[in-house]
N, C-alpha and C positions, 0 to 999 in steps of 0.2 A: 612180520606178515600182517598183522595188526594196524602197526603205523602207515603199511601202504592200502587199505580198508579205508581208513580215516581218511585220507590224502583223496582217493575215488572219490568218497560220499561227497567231499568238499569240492572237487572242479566237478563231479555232477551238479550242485548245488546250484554252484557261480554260472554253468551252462544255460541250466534249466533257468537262473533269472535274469540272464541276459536276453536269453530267446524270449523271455514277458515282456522285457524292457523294450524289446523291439517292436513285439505286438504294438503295446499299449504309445508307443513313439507312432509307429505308422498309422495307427488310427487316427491318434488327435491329427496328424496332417493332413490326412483327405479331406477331415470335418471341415478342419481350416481353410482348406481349398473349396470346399463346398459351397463354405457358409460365406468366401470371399466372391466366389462366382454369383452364388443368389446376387449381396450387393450391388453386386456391377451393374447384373442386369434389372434392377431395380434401379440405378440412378441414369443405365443407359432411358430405360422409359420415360423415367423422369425430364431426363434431355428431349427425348425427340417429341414428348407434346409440348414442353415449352417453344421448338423448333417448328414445330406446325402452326404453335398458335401466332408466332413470328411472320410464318412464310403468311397465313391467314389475314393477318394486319396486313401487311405491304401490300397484297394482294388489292385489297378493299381499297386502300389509300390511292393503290395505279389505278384503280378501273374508272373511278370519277374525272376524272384528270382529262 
């Protein structure tokens, strides 16, 4: 009776630190999703005033012409 006590406490154990391991797994990936999303749209911005200041130039360069 004893060894099946010990055997419980044990897959209680392994449960209870699989279900952490999953928390703390699912958090870091939303971060990771998160902090890849900011990026993007930080280098989307990036893109489209370089794109503006593109369309800006040609613009100027047609209009004398």
């Amino acid at each position: 009776m004893e060894g099946l006590n010990v055997v419980s406490i044990v897959l209680m154990v392994i449960v209870i630190g699989l279900i952490a391991l999953f928390i703390v797994s699912f958090t870091l990936f939303i971060r990771r999703i998160v902090m890849r999303s900011s990026v993007k749209d930080n280098q989307t911005n990036e893109i489209e005033k370089k794109l503006d200041k593109i369309i800006e130039l040609l613009e100027k360069n047609k209009t004398p012409s």
